[in-house]
C-alpha positions as CSV (number, residue, x, y, z in Angstrom):
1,X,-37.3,-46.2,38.1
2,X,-40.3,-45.6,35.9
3,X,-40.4,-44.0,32.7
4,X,-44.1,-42.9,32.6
5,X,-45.9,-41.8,35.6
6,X,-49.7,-41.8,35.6
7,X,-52.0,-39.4,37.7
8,X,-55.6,-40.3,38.3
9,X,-58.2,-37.8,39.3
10,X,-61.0,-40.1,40.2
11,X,-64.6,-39.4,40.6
12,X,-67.6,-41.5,40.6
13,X,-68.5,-41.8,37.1
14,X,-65.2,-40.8,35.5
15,X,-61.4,-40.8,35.7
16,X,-59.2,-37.6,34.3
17,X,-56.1,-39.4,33.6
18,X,-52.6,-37.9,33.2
19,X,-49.6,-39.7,31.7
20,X,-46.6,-37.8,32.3
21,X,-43.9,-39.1,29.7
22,X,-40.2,-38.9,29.9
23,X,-39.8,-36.1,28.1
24,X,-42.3,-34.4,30.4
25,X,-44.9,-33.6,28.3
26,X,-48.8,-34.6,29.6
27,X,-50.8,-36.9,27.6
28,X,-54.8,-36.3,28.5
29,X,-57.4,-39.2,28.6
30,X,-60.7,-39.2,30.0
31,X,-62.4,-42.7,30.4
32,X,-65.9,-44.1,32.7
33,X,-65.1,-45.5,35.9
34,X,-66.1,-48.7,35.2
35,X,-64.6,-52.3,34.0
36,X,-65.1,-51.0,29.8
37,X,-63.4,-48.0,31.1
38,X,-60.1,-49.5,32.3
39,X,-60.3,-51.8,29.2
40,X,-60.1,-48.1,27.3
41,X,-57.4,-47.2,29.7
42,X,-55.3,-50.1,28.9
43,X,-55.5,-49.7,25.3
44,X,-54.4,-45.6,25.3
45,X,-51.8,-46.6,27.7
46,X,-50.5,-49.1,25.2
47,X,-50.9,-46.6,21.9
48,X,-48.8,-44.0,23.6
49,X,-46.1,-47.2,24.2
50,X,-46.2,-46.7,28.4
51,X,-46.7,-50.7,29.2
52,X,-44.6,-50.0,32.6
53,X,-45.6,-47.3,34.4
54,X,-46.3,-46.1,38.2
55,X,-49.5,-45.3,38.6
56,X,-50.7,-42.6,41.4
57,X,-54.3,-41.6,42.4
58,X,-55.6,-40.1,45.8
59,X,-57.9,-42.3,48.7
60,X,-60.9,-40.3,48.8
61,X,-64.0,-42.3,49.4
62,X,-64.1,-45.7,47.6
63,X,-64.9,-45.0,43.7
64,X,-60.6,-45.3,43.2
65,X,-60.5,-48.8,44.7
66,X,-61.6,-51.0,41.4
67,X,-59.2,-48.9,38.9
68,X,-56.3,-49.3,42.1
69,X,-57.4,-52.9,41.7
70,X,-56.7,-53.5,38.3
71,X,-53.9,-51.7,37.7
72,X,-52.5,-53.1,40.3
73,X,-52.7,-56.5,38.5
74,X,-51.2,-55.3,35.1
75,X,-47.4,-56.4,34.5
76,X,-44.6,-53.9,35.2
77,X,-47.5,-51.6,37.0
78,X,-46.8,-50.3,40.0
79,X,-49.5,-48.6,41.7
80,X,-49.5,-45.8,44.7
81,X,-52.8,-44.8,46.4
82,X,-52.1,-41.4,48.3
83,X,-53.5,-39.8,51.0
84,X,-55.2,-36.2,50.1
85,X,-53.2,-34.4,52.3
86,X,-50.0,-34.9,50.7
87,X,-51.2,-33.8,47.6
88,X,-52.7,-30.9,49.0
89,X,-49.3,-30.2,50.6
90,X,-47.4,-30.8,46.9
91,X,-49.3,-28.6,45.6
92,X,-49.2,-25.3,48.5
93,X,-45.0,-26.6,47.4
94,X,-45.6,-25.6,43.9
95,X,-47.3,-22.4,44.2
96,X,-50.3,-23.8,42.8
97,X,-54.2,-22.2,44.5
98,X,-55.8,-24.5,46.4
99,X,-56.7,-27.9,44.8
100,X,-60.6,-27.4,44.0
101,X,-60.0,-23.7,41.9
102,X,-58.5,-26.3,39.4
103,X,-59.6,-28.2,36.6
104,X,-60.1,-31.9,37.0
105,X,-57.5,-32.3,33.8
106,X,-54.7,-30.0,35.9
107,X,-55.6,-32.4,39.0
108,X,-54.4,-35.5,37.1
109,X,-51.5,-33.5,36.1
110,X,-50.6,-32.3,39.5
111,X,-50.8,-35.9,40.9
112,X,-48.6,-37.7,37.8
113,X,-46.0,-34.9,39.0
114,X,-46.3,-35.8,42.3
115,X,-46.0,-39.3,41.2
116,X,-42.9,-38.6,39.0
117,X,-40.8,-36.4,41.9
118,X,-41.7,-37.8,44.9
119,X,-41.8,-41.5,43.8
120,X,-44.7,-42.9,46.5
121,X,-44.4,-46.3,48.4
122,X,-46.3,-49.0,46.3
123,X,-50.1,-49.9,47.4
124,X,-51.2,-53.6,48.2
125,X,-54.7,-54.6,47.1
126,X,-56.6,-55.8,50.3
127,X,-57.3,-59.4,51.0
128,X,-60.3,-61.1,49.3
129,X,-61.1,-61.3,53.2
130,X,-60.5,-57.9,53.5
131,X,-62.8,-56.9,50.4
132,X,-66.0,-58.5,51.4
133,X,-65.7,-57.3,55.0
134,X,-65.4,-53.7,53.6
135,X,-68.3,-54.7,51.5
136,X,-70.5,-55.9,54.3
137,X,-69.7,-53.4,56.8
138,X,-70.5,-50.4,53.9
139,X,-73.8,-52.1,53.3
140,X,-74.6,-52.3,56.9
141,X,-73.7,-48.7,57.0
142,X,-76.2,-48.0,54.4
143,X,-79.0,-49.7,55.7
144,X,-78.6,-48.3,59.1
145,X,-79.1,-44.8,57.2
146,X,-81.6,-45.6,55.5
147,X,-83.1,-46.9,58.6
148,X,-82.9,-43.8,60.4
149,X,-84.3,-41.7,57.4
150,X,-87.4,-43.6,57.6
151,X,-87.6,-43.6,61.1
152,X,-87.8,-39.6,60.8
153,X,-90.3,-40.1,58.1
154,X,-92.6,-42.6,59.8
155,X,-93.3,-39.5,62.4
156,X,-94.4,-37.6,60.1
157,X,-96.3,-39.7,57.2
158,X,-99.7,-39.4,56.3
159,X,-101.6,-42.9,56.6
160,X,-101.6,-43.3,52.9
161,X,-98.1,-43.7,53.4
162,X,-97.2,-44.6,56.5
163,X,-97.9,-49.1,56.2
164,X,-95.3,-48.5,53.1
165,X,-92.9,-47.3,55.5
166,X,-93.8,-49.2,58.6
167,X,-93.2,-52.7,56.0
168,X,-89.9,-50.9,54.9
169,X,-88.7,-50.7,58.4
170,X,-89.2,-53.6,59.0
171,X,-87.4,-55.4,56.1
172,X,-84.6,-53.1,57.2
173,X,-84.5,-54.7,60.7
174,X,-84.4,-58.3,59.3
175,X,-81.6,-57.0,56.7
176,X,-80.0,-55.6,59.2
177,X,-79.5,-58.0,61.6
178,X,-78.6,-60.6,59.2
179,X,-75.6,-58.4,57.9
180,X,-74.7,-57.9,61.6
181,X,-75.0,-62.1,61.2
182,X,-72.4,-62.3,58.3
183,X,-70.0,-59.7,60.0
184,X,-69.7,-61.8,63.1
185,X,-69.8,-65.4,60.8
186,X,-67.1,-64.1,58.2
187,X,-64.6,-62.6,60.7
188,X,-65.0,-65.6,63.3
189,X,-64.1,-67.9,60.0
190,X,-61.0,-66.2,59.2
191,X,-58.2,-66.9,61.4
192,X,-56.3,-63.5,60.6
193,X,-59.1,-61.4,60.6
194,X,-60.4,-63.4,63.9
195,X,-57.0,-62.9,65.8
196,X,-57.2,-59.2,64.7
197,X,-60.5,-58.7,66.2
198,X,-59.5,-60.4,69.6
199,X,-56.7,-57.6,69.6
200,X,-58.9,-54.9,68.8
201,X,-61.9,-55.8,71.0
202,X,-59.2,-55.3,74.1
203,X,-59.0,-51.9,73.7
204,X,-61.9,-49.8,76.1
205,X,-63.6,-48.1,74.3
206,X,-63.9,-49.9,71.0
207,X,-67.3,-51.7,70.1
208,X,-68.5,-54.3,67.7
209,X,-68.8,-52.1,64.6
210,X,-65.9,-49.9,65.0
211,X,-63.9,-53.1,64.9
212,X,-65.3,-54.5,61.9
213,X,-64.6,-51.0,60.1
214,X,-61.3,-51.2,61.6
215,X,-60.2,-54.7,60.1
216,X,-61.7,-54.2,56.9
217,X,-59.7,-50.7,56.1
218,X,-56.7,-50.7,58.2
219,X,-56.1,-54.3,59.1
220,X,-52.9,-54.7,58.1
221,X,-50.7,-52.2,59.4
222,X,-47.7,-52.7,57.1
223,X,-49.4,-50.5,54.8
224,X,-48.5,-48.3,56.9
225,X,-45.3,-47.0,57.6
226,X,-46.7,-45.5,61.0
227,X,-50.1,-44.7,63.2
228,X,-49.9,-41.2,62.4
229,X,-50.5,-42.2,58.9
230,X,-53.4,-44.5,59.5
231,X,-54.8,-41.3,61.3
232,X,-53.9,-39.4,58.3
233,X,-56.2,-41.9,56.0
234,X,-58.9,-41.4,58.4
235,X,-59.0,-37.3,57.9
236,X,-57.7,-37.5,61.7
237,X,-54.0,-35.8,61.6
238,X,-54.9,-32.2,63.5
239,X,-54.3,-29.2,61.1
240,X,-53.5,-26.0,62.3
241,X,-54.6,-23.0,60.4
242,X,-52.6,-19.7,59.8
243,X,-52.9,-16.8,57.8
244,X,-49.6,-14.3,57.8
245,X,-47.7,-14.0,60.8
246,X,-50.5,-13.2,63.4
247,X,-53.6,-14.7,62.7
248,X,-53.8,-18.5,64.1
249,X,-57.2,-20.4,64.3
250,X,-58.0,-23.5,66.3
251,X,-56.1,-26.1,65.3
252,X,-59.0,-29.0,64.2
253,X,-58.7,-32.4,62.2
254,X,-58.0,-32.5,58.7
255,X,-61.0,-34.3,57.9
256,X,-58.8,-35.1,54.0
257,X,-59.4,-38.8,54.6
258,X,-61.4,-41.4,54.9
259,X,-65.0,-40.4,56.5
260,X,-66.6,-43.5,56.6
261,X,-64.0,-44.5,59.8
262,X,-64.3,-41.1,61.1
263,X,-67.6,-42.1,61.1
264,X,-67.1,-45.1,63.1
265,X,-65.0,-43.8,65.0
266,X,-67.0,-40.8,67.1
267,X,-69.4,-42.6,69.4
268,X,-66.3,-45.3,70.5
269,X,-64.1,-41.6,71.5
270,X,-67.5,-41.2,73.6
271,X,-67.5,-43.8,75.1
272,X,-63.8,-44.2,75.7
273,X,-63.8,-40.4,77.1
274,X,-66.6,-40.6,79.8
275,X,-67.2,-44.4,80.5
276,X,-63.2,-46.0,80.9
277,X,-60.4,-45.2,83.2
278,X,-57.9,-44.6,80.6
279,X,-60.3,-42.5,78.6
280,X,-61.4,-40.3,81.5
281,X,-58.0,-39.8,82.3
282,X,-57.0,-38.6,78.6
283,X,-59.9,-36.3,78.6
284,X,-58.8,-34.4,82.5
285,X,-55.0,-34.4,80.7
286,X,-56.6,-32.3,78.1
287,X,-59.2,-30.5,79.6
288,X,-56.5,-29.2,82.2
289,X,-54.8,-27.5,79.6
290,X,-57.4,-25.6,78.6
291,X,-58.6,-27.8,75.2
292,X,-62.2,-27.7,74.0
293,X,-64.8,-30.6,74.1
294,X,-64.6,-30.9,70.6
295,X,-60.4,-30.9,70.2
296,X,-60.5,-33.5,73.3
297,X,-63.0,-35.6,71.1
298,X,-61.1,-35.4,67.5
299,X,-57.5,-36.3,69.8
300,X,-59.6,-39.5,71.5
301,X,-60.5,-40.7,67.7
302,X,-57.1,-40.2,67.2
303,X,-55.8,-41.7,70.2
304,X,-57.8,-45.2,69.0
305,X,-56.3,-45.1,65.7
306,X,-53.1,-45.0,67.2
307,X,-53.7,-47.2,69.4
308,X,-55.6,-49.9,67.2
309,X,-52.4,-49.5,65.0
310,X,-50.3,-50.5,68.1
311,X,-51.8,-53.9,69.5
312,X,-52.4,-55.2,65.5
313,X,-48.4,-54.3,64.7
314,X,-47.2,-55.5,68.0
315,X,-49.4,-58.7,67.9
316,X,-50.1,-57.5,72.4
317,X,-53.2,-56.5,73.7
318,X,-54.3,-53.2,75.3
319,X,-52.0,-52.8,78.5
320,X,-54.0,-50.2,80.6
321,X,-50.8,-49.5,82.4
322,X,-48.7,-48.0,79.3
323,X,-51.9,-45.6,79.2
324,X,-52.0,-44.4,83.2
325,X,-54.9,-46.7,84.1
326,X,-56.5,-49.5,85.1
327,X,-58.7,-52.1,83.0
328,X,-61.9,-49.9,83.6
C-alpha cells in the first residue's frame, strides 16, 4: 500500500496535481504539460518527501499519455490511468455536483481520493510498436481532416485562392497515401501487431483503418480486465438517464471515452449492420424490439469492440456461427 496518492487533472497545456498525504491533507501543484514540467513535478514530489507514490489521472483524449509515461518509469511509482466514467461515478458516490461545476484544483483532489480509496489496477505503457502506430494512425487522421476541410473550401474559393488550395490538396493526397504506406509497412513488420491484424481483419465488418486504430489503442487486451471495459474506454458502455422515480430518457452511449475510436468505429457498425449476415441479423434482433436506428448503431460499435476484444484474447478468429450467421 501507498502512502501518498497523487491525482492528476490533465489538460493540454497544464496539469492540476493533488498529492493526498497520509495524514489526508492535499498538497496543490500546478506545473506545464510538457517534459520541464514533469522535471518540476518530480522535484515538488521529492520536497514534500512522497518518492513512492500511486499516481492516478483520467483517459481523456491523449494530452495524459507523456506524464502516464514518465511516471510510470520513476522507481516505487505506480501509475493508474482511469476511465472517465468511474470518476464520474465516485463522485455522484460522494455527493459531490457534477464534475465540470468544479474547479480544476477540486478535480485533482477528487481523483487522488479516488486513487487513495479505491486503489486502481496499475497501467502498462504501450509498446514502442504500439506508440508509433498510435502516432501514425492520429496523423493520418489529421490529414484526412484537413483534407476534407479543403475540399469544402476549394468549392467555394475565389481564384486568387483557389491554385493555393488545389497544390494543398494535392500534397495531402501524396501525404496521405504514404502514411497509409507506413501503416501497412510497420504492422506487416511486427510479428505481434501482424498476427493481431490477421485476427482482427476476420471479423465482417471491420476495415483497414478501424483495424490499425484498433491495434494501436486496445491491442493488448490484458489491460483489460474485460470487453465491457474496452467499450467503456471507447465512450461506448450505454447510459441510461433518470431523473426521480418517473422520468426515464433513452438510454444512449456514454460517449466518456476515447472519441478518436468512436470515431473509427461508426462507418465499420455501417457496414457490419446493412452489408454482412451477422450484422443484418443483429440489426432485425434489435429492430424487432422496437430500438431506434441510432441505439441499433451505438450497440453494433459496441458489438465490434466486444468482439475485437474476443478473437485478440482468445488468439481464434471470427466464427460466424457463435453469432447466428454465415461468413457473409
Amino acid at each position: 500500500m501507498h502512502s501518498f496518492h497523487l491525482g492528476i487533472d490533465v489538460a493540454k497545456a497544464k496539469l492540476d496535481c493533488a498529492l493526498r498525504l497520509a495524514s489526508g491533507k492535499v498538497r496543490h501543484k500546478v506545473v506545464p504539460n510538457n517534459p520541464a514540467g514533469f522535471k518540476a513535478l518530480d522535484e515538488w514530489l521529492a520536497k514534500e518527501g512522497a518518492p513512492a507514490l500511486h499516481a492516478c489521472m483520467e483517459a481523456t483524449g491523449t494530452y495524459w499519455e507523456a506524464v502516464a509515461e514518465h511516471l510510470a518509469a520513476r522507481p516505487e511509482t505506480l501509475v493508474s490511468v482511469i476511465n472517465p466514467a468511474q470518476i464520474k461515478a465516485f463522485c455522484a458516490s460522494q455527493l459531490v455536483r457534477t464534475k465540470t461545476d468544479k474547479t480544476d484544483k477540486a478535480d485533482a483532489k477528487l481523483i487522488a481520493q479516488f486513487c487513495a480509496e479505491r486503489a486502481p489496477a496499475p497501467w502498462r505503457p504501450p509498446t514502442p510498436a504500439e506508440k508509433t502506430l498510435r502516432a501514425l494512425v492520429l496523423r493520418l487522421d489529421a490529414l484526412q481532416t484537413m483534407h476534407t476541410q479543403e475540399s469544402n473550401r476549394l468549392e467555394v474559393a475565389r481564384d486568387s485562392v483557389a491554385e493555393g488550395i488545389a497544390k494543398h490538396l494535392q500534397w495531402l493526397d501524396e501525404e496521405i497515401a504514404r502514411l497509409i504506406s507506413a501503416i501497412r509497412d510497420h504492422i506487416d513488420n511486427d510479428p505481434t501487431l501482424r498476427d493481431k491484424h490477421r485476427l482482427l481483419d476476420s471479423i465482417p465488418g471491420l476495415g483497414e483503418r478501424t483495424i490499425a486504430a484498433l491495434l494501436a489503442f486496445v491491442a493488448d487486451p490484458t489491460h483489460f480486465g474485460n470487453a465491457r471495459q474496452v467499450a467503456a474506454f471507447a465512450g461506448l458502455d450505454p447510459r441510461q438517464h433518470e431523473s426521480g422515480s418517473s422520468v426515464r430518457g433513452k438510454p444512449r452511449v456514454s460517449k466518456v471515452g476515447h472519441s478518436f475510436l468512436r470515431k473509427a468505429l461508426y462507418m465499420p457498425a455501417m457496414v457490419a449492420l446493412y452489408r454482412t449476415d451477422w450484422g443484418k441479423r443483429f440489426r432485425e434482433r434489435l429492430a424487432a424490439r422496437g430500438k431506434p436506428a441510432m441505439l441499433i448503431i451505438g450497440a453494433m460499435m459496441r458489438k465490434l469492440v466486444h468482439v475485437s476484444y474476443g478473437v485478440l484474447k482468445s488468439g481464434q478468429m471470427f466464427q460466424p456461427a457463435l453469432h447466428g450467421a454465415g461468413a457473409g
